[in-house]
N, C-alpha and C positions, 0 to 999 in steps of 0.2 A: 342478599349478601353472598350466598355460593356462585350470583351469576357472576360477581364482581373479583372472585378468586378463580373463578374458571376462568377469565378473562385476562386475568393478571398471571394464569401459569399458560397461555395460551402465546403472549407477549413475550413472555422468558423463553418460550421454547424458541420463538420466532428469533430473538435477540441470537440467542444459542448456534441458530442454524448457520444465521447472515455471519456470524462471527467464526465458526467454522470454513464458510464458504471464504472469506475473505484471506484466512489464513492459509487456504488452498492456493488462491489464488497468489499471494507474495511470494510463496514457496515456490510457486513456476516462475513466477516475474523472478527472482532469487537467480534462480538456476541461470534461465534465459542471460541474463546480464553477467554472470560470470562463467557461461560457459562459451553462448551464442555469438554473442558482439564480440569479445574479442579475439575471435577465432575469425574475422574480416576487417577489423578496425585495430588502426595501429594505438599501443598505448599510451603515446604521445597526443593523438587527439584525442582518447578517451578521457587524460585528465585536461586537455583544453575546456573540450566538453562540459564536465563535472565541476568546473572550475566556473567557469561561464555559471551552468545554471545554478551553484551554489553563491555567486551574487546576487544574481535574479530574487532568488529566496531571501536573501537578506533584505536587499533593495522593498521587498513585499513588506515585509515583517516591518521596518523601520516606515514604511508608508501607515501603517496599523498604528 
């Protein structure tokens, strides 16, 4: 029984970490995308762009 709770707090830590690390990881994607791109890319294709692949996403989701 203690193997099966050491096991289950070994999972949460793991969970804990991955969900850390990911939230790391958005924060730079974050940054990147409102600092990086448009500091070479004009704002007019940014929202072509975003425009474009927010159909895609729809197009996905309505294939679902």
């Amino acid at each position: 029984m203690s193997d099966f709770f050491n096991q289950l707090k070994h999972l949460g830590e793991e969970f804990l970490e991955s969900l850390q690390h990911k939230t790391k990881l958005s924060t730079i994607f974050d940054i990147y995308l409102e600092k990086v791109i448009p500091s070479f890319v004009s704002e007019k294709e940014l929202k072509e762009y975003y425009e474009k692949r927010m159909e895609e996403v729809s197009n996905f989701i309505d294939k679902l």
